[in-house]
Structure formats: structure tokens, C-alpha cells
C-alpha atoms as a printed R data frame, in Angstrom:
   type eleno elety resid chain resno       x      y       z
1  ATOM     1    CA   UNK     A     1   0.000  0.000   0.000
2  ATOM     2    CA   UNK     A     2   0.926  3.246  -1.059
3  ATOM     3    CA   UNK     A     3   1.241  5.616   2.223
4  ATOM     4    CA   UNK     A     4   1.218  9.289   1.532
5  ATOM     5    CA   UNK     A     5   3.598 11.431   3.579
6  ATOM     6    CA   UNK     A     6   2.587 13.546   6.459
7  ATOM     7    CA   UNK     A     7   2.709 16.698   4.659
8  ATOM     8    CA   UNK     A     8   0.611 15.001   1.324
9  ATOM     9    CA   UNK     A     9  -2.274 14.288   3.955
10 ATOM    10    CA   UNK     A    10  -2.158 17.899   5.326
11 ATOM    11    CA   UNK     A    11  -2.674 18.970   1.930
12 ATOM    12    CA   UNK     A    12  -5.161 17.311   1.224
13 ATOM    13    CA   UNK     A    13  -6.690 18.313   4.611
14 ATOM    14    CA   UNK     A    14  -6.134 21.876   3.580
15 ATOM    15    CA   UNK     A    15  -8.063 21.048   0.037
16 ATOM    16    CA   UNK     A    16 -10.853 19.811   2.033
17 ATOM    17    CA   UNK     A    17 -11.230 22.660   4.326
18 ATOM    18    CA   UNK     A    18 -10.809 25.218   1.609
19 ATOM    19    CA   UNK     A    19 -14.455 26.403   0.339
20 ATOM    20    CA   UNK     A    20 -13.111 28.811  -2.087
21 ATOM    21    CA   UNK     A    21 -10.173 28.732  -4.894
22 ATOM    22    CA   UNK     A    22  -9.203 32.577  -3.925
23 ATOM    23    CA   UNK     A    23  -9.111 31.408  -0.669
24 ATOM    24    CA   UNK     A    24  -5.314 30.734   0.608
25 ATOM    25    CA   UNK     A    25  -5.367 28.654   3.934
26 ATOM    26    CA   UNK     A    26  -2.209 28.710   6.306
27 ATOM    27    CA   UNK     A    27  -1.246 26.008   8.584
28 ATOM    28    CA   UNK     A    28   1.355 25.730  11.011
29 ATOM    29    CA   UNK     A    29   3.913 23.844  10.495
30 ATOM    30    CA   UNK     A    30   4.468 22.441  13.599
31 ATOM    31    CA   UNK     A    31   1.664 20.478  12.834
32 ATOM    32    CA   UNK     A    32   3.335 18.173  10.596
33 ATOM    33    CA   UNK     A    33   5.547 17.606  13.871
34 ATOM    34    CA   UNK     A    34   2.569 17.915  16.374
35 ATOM    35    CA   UNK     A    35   0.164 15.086  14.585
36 ATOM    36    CA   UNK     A    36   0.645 11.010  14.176
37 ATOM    37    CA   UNK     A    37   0.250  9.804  10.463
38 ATOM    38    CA   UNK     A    38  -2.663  8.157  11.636
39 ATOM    39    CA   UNK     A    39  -4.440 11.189  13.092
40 ATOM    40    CA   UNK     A    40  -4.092 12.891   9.731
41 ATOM    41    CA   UNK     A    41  -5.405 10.117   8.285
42 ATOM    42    CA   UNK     A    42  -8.416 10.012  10.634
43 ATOM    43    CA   UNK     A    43  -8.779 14.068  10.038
44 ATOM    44    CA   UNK     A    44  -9.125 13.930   6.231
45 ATOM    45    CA   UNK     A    45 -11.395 10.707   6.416
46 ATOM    46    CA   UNK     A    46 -13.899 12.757   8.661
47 ATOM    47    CA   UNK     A    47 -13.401 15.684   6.514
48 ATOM    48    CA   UNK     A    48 -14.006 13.463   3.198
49 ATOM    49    CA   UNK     A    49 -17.153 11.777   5.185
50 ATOM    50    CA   UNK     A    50 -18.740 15.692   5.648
51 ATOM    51    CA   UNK     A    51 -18.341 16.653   2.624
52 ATOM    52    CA   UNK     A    52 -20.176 13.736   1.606
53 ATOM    53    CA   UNK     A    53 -22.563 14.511   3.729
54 ATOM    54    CA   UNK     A    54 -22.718 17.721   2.785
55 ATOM    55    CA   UNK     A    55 -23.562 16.590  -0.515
56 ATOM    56    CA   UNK     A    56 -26.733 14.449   0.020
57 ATOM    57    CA   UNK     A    57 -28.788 17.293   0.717
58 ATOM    58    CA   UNK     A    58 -28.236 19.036  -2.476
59 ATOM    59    CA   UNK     A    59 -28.811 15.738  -4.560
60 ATOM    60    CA   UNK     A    60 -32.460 15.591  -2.392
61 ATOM    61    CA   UNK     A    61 -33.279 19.123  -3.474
62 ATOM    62    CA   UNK     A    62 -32.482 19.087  -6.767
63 ATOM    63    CA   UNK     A    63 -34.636 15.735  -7.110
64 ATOM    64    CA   UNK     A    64 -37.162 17.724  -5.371
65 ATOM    65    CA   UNK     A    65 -36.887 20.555  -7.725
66 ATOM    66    CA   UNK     A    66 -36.579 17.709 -10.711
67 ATOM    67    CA   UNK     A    67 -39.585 16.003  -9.265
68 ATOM    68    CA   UNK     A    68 -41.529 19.061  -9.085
69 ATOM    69    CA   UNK     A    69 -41.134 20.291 -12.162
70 ATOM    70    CA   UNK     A    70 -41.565 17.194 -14.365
């Protein structure tokens, strides 16, 4: 399996968080230092999962919307 590094996950992390492109999100370094591999792991799954969430809602309404128009 194919790990990705500590600072690959807390880009990602930082891709997740980030609602806008013009948006530019700092992070402390330290962090790469401060967190386990696994907790960045666990951060970005939640984050992924939310965004997921996040997601369902919209899909409902526009069915709605769909449903209501057709």
C-alpha cells in the first residue's frame, strides 16, 4: 500500500477545508511535527465523510426541484 507522507495528507486536509479557490489557507507547520500519520489520516477521512454529507442534501433538493417540475 501506497502511504502518503505527512505533509501530502495535510494537503489534502487543507483542500478539504478550503471552500473557495481565492481562498489561501495557512497552517502551522508544527503540525506536521505535532500530529501522528494516523491522526491525519483520521482528520481527512472525517473531513471526506462531511463533505459527503454535505452533498446528500443538495442531490435531495435538486430531485425535489426535478420532481416538481416534471
Amino acid at each position: 500500500m501506497n502511504e502518503l507522507t505527512k505533509e501530502e495528507l495535510i494537503s489534502e486536509i487543507l483542500k478539504l477545508i478550503n471552500t473557495n479557490d481565492n481562498t489561501k489557507i495557512d497552517f502551522n507547520p508544527n503540525y506536521i511535527e505535532y500530529f501522528e500519520q494516523d491522526e491525519l489520516i483520521e482528520i481527512r477521512d472525517v473531513l471526506l465523510c462531511k463533505k459527503e454529507e454535505n452533498k446528500k442534501p443538495s442531490r435531495d433538493l435538486i430531485d425535489d426541484i426535478f420532481d416538481k417540475c416534471s
